[in-house]
VODRENDO-268627 format. One record per residue (C-alpha): x, y, z. Coordinates in steps of 0.001 Angstrom, whole numbers, plus 500000, padded with zeros to 6 digits. Example, Ala and Ser with C-alpha at 12.3 -4.5 7.8 and 13.67 -1.06 7.14 Angstrom:
<rs>
R      x      y      z
R 512300 495500 507800
R 513670 498940 507140
</rs>
This chain:
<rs>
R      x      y      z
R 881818 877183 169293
R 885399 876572 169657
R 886635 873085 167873
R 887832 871576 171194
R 884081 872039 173016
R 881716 868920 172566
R 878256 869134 172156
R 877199 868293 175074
R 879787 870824 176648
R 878039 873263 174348
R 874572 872918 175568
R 875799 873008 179218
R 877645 876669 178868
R 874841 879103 178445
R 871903 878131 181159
R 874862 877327 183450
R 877819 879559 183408
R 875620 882652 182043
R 873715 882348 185297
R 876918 881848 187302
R 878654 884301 185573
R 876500 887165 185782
R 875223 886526 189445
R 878756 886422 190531
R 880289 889518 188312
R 877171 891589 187319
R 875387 891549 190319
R 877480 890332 193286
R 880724 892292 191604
R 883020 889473 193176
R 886270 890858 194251
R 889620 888890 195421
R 889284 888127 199543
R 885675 887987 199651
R 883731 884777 200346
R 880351 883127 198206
R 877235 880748 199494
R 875665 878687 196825
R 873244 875991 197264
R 872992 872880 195262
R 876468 873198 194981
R 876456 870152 192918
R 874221 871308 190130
R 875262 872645 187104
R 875189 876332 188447
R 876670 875394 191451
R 879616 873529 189483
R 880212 876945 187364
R 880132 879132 190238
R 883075 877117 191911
R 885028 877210 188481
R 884492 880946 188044
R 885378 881746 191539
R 888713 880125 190961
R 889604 882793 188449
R 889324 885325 191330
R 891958 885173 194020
R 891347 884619 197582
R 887586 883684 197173
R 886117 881555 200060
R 883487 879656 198920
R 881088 877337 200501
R 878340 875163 199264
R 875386 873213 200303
R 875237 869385 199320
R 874259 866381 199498
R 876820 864079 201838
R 876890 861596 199034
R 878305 864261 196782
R 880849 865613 198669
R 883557 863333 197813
R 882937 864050 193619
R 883375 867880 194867
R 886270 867795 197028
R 888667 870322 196075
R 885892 872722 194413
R 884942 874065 197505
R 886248 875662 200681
R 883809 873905 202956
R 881071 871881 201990
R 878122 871213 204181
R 874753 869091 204334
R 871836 870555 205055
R 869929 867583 204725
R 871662 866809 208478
R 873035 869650 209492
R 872402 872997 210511
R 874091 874666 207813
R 873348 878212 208756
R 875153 876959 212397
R 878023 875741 211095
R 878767 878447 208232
R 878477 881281 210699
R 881064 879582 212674
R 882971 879064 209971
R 882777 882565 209213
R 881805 884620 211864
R 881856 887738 210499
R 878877 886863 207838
R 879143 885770 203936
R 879704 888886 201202
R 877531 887117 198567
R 875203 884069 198924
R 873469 882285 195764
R 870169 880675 196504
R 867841 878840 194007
R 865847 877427 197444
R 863552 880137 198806
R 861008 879657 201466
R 862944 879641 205104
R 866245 879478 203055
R 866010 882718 201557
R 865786 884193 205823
R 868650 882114 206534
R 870687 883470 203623
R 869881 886994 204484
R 871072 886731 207783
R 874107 885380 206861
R 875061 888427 205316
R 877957 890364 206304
R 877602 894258 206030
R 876892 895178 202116
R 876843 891490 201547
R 874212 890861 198515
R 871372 887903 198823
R 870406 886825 195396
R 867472 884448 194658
R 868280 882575 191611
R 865536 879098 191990
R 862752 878140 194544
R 863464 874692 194499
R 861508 874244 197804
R 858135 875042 196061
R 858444 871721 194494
R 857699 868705 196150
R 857211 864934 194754
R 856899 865397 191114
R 854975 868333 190323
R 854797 871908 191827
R 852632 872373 194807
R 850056 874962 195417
R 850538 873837 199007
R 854710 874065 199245
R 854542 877471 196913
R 852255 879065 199705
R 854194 877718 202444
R 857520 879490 201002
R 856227 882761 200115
R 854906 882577 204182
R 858307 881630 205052
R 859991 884079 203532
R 860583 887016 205817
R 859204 890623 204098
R 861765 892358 203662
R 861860 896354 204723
R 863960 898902 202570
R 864784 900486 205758
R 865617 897112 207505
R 868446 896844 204403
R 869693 900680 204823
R 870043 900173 208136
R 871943 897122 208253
R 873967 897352 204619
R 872792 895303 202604
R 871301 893782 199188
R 868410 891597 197874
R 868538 891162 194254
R 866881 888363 191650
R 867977 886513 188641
R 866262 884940 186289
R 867801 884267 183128
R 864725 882920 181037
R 863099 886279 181639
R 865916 887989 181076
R 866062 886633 177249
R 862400 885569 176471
R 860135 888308 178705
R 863062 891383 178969
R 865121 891294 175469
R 868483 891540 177171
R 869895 889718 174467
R 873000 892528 174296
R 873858 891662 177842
R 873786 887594 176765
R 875869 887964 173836
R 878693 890407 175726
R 879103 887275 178585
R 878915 884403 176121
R 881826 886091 174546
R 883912 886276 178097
R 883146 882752 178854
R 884039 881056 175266
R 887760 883121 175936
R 887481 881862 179556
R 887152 878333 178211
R 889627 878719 175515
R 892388 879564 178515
R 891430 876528 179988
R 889898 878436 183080
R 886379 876732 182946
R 884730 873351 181446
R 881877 872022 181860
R 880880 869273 184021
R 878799 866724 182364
R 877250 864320 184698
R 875454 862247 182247
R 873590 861818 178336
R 870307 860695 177702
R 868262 859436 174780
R 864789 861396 174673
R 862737 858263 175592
R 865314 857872 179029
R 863550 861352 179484
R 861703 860132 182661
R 864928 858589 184267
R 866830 861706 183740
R 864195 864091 185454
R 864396 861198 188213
R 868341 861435 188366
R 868098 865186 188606
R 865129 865016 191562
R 866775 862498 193302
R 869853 865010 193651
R 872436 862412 192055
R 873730 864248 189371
R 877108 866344 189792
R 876912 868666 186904
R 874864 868976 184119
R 872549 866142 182685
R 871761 866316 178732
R 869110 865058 176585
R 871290 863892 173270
R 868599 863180 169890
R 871588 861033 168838
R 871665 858666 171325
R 869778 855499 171769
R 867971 854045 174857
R 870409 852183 177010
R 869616 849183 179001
R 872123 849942 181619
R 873105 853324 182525
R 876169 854246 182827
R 876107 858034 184219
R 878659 857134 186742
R 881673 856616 184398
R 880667 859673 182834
R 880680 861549 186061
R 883941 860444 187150
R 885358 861146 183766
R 884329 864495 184145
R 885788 866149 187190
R 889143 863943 186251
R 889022 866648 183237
R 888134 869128 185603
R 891104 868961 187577
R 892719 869996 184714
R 891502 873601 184282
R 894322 876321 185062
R 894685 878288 188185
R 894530 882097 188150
R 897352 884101 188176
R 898574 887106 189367
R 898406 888806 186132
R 894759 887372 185242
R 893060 888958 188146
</rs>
């Protein structure tokens, strides 16, 4: 842990920026020029995949957010977009008519058809979340059986035929279920020298005590937090939150982080 990183900064890096990281570079193989879809682009994942995609030239990348978040992300993105209001899938194919080379999803359910046909020839889909499959505070039976009915079946020949690539990630398996721990250990080394250049930081939307448990899980399903919200032992229950001043404190650090250059491609 380099001497500079806080704590909390610590506990963001690996669920976050190991699942950007190796969605965008191991399986996507993101290459200067080409242009990225993420969802939630507010989330922790979706914070890391806009700082990693800066370190490659020429990426477009757009995002899926809440309107209220937009402002905190401005800059972060190439085009940002609500689907809460808008027809994303409409306005990103205008946007780029030609189709998107790599689109993150942790949605599923209808999403993961729209992604797919957003695709631009040997474009990859990869499913990262199913968000969707939870509704109110606890998973559904219901919305998980709608979603896997949404979801279109795909056809091997349907993805020779038109180019292209469905792939999964799912990092918890990866460790706990799989033993990939080699894999793990290789990227956690890439991203402490990334963060040592100054190319990524973590963005830390807020701390919680483990008794403000139940307003952080609130926060996070109420899709307020930009970044990453942490649990903290240390701290003590708070009368008055004050997440906000965090946030803001944040992405002014954020703005900070270097630009690639020619020689770091």
């Amino acid at each position: 842990m380099p001497a500079s990183m806080s704590f909390e900064e610590a506990a963001s890096l690996p669920m976050s920026y190991l699942t950007a990281y190796m969605m965008l570079f191991d399986i996507a193989s993101i290459k200067s020029g080409k242009s990225v879809l993420v969802h939630s682009a507010g989330g922790g994942v979706g914070t890391a995949v806009s700082q990693l995609c800066k370190t490659v030239e020429n990426v477009q990348l757009y995002g899926t957010a809440s309107a209220h978040k937009h402002d905190g992300l401005q800059g972060q993105f190439t085009h940002l977009v609500d689907r809460n209001t808008h027809d994303y899938h409409h306005e990103i194919k205008s946007l780029s008519p030609d189709g998107i080379d790599v689109v993150l999803d942790c949605l599923c359910g209808d999403d993961t058809n729209k992604g797919y046909t957003l695709l631009a020839p040997m474009g990859k889909y990869v499913l990262y979340g199913s968000s969707n499959i939870v509704t109110g505070e606890t998973r559904s039976f219901l919305s998980y059986a709608k979603s896997w009915w949404q979801v279109d079946k795909i056809n091997p020949i349907k993805l020779y035929e038109e180019n292209k690539s469905i792939a999964g990630f799912n990092l918890l398996n990866l460790v706990f279920e799989q033993g990939r721990h080699d894999l793990l250990s290789h990227v956690m080394a890439e991203l402490i020298q990334m963060y040592n250049q100054n190319k990524i930081k973590p963005i830390i939307d807020s701390t919680w005590a483990f008794e403000e448990i139940t307003d952080a899980m609130q926060r996070m399903h109420d899709h307020k937090n930009i970044g990453k919200i942490i649990l903290n032992p240390n701290q003590e229950r708070r009368r008055q939150s004050c997440h906000n001043d965090i946030r803001r404190d944040s992405y002014s650090q954020s703005s900070d982080i270097s630009p690639p250059t020619s020689s770091e491609k």
